[in-house]
C-alpha positions in Angstrom: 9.2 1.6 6.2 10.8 3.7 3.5 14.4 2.6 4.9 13.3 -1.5 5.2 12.9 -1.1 1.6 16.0 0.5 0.8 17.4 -2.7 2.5 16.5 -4.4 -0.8 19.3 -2.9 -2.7 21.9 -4.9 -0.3 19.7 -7.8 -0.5 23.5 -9.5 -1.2 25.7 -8.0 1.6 22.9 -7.6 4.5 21.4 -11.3 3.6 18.2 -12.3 1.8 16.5 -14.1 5.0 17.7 -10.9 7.3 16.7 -7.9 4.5 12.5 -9.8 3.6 12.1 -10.1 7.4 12.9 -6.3 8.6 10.5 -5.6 5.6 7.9 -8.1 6.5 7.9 -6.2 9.8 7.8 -3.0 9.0 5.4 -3.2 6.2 3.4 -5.0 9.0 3.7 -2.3 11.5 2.6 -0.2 8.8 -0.3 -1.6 7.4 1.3 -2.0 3.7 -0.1 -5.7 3.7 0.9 -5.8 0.0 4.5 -5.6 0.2 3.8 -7.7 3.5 2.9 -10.4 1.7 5.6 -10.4 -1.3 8.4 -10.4 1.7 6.4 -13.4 3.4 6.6 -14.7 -0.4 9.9 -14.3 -0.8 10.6 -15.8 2.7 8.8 -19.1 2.0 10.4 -19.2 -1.2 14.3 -19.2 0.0 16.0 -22.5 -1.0 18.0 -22.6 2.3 15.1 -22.7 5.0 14.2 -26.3 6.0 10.3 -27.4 5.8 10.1 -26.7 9.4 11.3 -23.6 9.1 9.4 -22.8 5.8 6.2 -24.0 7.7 6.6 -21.7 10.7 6.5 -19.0 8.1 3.5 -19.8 6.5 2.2 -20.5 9.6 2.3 -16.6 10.8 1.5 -15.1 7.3 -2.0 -17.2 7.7 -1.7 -15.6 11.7 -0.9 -12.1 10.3 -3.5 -12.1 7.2 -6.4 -13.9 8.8 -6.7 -11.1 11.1 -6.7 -8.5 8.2 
């Protein structure tokens, strides 16, 4: 988890959408459900994801966090 969130500081080579998911993940995997959430957040929030695609991700944060 520690090295998913050293991909933060190369949020701008790596890629915003690719960088919040490996976080979302590991934080997951984890149990950080904190830092979970903020990368969901920032997921939802990115200006190039279509409503579809925005959805779907909403869609599994209510999955993920209903359950803990």
């Amino acid at each position: 988890m520690k090295t998913a969130m050293r991909l933060l500081e190369y949020e701008k080579e790596l890629g915003t959408k690719e960088v919040y998911s490996i976080v979302a993940v590991a934080c997951y995997f984890n149990q950080c459900f904190r830092e979970c959430s903020k990368a969901f957040v920032k997921l939802e929030r990115l200006p190039e994801l279509s409503d579809k695609e925005r959805e779907k991700y909403e869609n599994l944060a209510i999955a993920l966090f209903s359950r803990n």
